[in-house]
C-alpha positions as CSV (number, residue, x, y, z in Angstrom):
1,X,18.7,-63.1,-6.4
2,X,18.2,-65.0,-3.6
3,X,15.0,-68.0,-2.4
4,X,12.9,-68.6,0.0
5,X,11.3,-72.4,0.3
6,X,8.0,-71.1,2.0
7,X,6.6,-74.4,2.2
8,X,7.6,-77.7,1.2
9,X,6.2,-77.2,-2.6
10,X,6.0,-73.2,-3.2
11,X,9.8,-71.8,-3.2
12,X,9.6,-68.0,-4.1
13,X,12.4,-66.0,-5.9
14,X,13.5,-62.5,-4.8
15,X,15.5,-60.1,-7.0
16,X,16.6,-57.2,-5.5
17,X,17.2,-53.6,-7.3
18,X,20.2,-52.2,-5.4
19,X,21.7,-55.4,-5.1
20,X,20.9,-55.9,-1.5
21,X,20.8,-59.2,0.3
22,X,18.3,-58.8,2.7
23,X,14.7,-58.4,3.1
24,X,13.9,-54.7,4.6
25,X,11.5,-54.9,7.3
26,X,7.9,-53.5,6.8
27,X,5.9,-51.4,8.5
28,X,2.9,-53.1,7.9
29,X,2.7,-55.0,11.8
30,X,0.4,-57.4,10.2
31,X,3.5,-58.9,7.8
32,X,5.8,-59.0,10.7
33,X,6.0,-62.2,11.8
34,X,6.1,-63.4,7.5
35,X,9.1,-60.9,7.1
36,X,10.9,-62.6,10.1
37,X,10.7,-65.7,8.8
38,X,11.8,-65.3,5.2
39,X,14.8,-63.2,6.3
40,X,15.2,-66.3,8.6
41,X,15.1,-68.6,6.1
42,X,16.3,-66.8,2.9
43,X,19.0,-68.7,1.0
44,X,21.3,-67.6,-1.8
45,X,22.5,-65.9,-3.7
46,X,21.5,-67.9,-6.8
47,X,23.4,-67.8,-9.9
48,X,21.4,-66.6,-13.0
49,X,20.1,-69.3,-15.3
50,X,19.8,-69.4,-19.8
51,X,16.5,-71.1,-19.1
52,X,15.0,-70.8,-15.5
53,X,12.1,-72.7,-14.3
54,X,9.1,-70.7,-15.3
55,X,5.4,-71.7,-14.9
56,X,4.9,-71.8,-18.9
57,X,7.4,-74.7,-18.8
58,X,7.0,-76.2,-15.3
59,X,5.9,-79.7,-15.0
60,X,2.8,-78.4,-13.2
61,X,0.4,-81.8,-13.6
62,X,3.4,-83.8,-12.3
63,X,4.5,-81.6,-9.3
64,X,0.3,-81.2,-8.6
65,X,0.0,-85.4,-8.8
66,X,2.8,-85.7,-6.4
67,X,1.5,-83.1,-4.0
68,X,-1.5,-85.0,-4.0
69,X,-0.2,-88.7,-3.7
70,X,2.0,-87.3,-0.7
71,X,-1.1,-86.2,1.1
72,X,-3.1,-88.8,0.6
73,X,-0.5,-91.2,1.9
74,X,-0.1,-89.6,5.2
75,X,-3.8,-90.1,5.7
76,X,-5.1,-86.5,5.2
77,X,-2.7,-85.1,7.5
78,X,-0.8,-82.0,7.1
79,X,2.2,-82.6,8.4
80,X,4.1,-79.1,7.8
81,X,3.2,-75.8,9.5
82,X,1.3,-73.5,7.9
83,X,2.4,-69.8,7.3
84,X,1.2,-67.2,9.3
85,X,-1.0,-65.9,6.2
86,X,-2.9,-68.8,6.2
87,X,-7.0,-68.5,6.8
C-alpha cells in the first residue's frame, strides 16, 4: 500500500493487486495531469495496521471543526492549490 496526501486534509490510500509500486498511466487525457501528480507525490509503502483509520471510527466532527477554524482564521482565504478536478 502506498498514500497520497492530495490536499492538506483528504490523504487517499492505494493498494495495489500485483504488488506494484506505481501508478499506471491512463488513457483517459482528461486524468493526465491528476495521474502525474499522485505518481509525483505518492509516498510509501505503508506497513499494514490491526486497526487502521476508517471513517466508522475517524474523529470526523473534530477533524471537520478544525478544517473549519483554520479557514476562518486565514480570513476566507484558500491558501493551498486546488487539484486539477476541481469545478
Amino acid at each position: 500500500m502506498r498514500t497520497w496526501q492530495a490536499l492538506r486534509f483528504n490523504q487517499v490510500v492505494l493498494g495495489f493487486r500485483d504488488g506494484a509500486h506505481a501508478v499506471r498511466s491512463t488513457r483517459d487525457p482528461r486524468l493526465t495531469e491528476l495521474t502525474a501528480l499522485m505518481e509525483r507525490d505518492l509516498s510509501g509503502p505503508v506497513a499494514p495496521s490491526e486497526r487502521p483509520w476508517t471513517d466508522d471510527r475517524a474523529p470526523v466532527e473534530w477533524i471537520t471543526d478544525r478544517m473549519i477554524v483554520a479557514f476562518a482564521a486565514r480570513g476566507g482565504e484558500l491558501d493551498e492549490v486546488l487539484l486539477p478536478t476541481a469545478p
